[in-house]
C-alpha positions in Angstrom: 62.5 103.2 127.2 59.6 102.1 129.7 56.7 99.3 128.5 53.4 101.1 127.0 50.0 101.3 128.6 48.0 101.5 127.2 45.5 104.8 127.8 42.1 102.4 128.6 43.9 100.7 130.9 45.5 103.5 132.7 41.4 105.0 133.5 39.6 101.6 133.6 42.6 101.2 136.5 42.2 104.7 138.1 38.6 104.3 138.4 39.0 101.0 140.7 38.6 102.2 144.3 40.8 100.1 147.0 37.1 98.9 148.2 36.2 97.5 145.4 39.3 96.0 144.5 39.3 94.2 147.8 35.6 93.1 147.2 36.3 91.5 143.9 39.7 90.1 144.2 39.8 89.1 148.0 36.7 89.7 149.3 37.5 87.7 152.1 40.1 89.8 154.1 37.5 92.7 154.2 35.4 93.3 157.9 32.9 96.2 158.1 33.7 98.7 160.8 30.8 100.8 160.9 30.5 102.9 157.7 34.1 101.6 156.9 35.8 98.5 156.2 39.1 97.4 157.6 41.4 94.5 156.8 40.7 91.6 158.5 44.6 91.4 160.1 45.4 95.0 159.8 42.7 96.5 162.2 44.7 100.2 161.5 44.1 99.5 157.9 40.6 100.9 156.9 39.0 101.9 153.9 35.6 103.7 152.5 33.2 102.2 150.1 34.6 105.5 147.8 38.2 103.7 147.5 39.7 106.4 149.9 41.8 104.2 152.5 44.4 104.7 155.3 46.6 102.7 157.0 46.8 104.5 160.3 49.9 102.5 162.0 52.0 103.0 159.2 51.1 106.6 158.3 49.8 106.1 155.0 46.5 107.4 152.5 45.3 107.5 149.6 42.5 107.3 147.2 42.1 104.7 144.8 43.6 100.6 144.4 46.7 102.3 142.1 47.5 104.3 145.0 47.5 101.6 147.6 49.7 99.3 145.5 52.2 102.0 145.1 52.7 103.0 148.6 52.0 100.1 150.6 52.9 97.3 148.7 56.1 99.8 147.0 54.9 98.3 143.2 55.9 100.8 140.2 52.9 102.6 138.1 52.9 100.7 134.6 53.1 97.4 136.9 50.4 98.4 139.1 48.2 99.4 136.1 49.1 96.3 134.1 48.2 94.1 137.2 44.8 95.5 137.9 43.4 95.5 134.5 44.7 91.4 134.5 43.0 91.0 138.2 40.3 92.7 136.4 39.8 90.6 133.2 40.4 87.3 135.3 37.1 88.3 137.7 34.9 89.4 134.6 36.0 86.4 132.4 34.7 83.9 135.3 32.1 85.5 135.8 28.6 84.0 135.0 26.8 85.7 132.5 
């Protein structure tokens, strides 16, 4: 029987665009290219301020951060989902308020 995760976490995770997720966890591998962004070592490897990315050497799209962490970095759903809303919680936690 699989872990539980919980149903907020699931949508607060599905609603996290691979933009964003770049711009508040690692905000410094991200280099605007035009409209788009790219990653900083991966000039293939572009993404829209919407969360839609591709990786265009490797063949690979998709439309959100749970999508990019499943294909391109090969991480299961309930670990993906788990792993966002903690990156998540971290960022608003040290946040200044």
């Amino acid at each position: 029987m699989g872990v539980y995760t919980p149903r907020v976490d699931v949508e607060r995770a599905s609603g996290i665009g691979l933009y964003d997720y770049f711009r508040l966890t690692m905000p410094s591998v991200l280099k605007r290219k035009g409209k788009d962004y790219c990653y900083k070592d991966h000039e293939s490897f572009c993404m829209k301020t919407s969360g839609e990315w591709w990786w265009h050497s490797r063949g690979l799209y998709g439309k959100n951060a749970i999508s990019y962490l499943i294909i391109a970095e090969d991480m299961d759903f309930q670990t993906v989902v788990r792993y966002i809303s903690l990156r998540l919680r971290s960022i608003c936690f040290h946040m200044p308020v």
